[in-house]
C-alpha positions in Angstrom: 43.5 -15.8 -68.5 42.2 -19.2 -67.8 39.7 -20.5 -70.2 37.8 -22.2 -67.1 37.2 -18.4 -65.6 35.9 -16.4 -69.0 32.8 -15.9 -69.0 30.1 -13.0 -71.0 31.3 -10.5 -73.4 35.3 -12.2 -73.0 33.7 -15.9 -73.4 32.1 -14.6 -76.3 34.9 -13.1 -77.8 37.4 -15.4 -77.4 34.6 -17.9 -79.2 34.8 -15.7 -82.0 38.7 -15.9 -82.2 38.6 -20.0 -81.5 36.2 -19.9 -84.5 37.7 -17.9 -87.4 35.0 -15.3 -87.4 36.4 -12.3 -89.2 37.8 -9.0 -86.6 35.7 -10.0 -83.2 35.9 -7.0 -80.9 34.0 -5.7 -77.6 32.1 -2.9 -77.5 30.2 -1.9 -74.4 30.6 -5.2 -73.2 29.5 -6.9 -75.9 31.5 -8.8 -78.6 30.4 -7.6 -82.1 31.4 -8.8 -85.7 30.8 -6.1 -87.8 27.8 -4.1 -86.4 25.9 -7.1 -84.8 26.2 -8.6 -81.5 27.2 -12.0 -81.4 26.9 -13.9 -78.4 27.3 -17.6 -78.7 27.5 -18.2 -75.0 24.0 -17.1 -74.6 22.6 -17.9 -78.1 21.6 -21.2 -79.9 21.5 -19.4 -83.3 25.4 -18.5 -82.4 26.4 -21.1 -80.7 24.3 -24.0 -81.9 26.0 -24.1 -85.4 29.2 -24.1 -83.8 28.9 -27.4 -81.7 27.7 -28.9 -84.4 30.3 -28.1 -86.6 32.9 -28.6 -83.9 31.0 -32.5 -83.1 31.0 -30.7 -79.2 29.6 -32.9 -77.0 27.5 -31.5 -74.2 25.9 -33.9 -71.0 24.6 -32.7 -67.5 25.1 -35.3 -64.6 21.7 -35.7 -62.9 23.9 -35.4 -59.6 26.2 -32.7 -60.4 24.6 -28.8 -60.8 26.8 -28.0 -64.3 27.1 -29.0 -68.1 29.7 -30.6 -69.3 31.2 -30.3 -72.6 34.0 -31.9 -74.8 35.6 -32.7 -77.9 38.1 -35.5 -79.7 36.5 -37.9 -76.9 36.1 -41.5 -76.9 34.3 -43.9 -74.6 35.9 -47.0 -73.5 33.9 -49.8 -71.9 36.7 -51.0 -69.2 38.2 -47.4 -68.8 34.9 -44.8 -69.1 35.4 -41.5 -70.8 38.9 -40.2 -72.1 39.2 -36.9 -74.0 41.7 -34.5 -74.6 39.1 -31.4 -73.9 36.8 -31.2 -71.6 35.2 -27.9 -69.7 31.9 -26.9 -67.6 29.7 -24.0 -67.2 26.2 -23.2 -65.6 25.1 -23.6 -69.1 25.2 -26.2 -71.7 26.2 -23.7 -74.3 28.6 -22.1 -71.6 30.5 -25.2 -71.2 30.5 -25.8 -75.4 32.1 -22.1 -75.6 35.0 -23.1 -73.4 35.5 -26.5 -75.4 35.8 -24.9 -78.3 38.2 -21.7 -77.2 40.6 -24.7 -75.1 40.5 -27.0 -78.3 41.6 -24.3 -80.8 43.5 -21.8 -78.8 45.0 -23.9 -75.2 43.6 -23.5 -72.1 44.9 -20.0 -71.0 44.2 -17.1 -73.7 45.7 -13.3 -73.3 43.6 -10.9 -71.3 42.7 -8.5 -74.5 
């Protein structure tokens, strides 16, 4: 499956994977470690921690109606932005989710 398309419980589990967290599985549509839900697609106290650890960058263009997120980026003044992973989503954490799963794991995952 292509990282660009994941979304929900599969974005969220495939998060899990991309960030070491021990035995992610779904349940009911939702990814759980151990017996709590963990959803860092949808949640700052999930996901926050992980773009910070990660140094994920997320930016919204005023003109464009998505976030933007990326990783091992670097800005240069003649050429603009260059990075080697770079995703969107409707949300910034969204976008972050799909960084972080692309940087770690490629840009196409198994369909579990």
């Amino acid at each position: 499956m292509k990282v660009h398309n994941l979304a929900g419980a599969l974005l969220d589990f495939w998060s899990a994977k991309a960030a070491g967290m021990p035995q992610p599985r779904l349940v009911d549509g939702v990814c759980m470690i151990g017996s709590s839900p963990y959803r860092p697609s949808a949640s700052w106290a999930d996901g926050g921690p992980l773009l910070e650890r990660e140094a994920i960058s997320v930016f919204r263009y005023p003109d464009l109606d998505s976030w933007h997120a990326c990783v091992e980026f670097n800005f240069i003044r003649e050429e603009g932005l260059s990075t080697k992973h770079y995703y969107q989503g409707p949300t910034p954490l969204v976008a972050a989710m799909r960084c972080l799963i692309a940087s770690k794991l490629g840009n196409e995952v198994p369909s579990e």
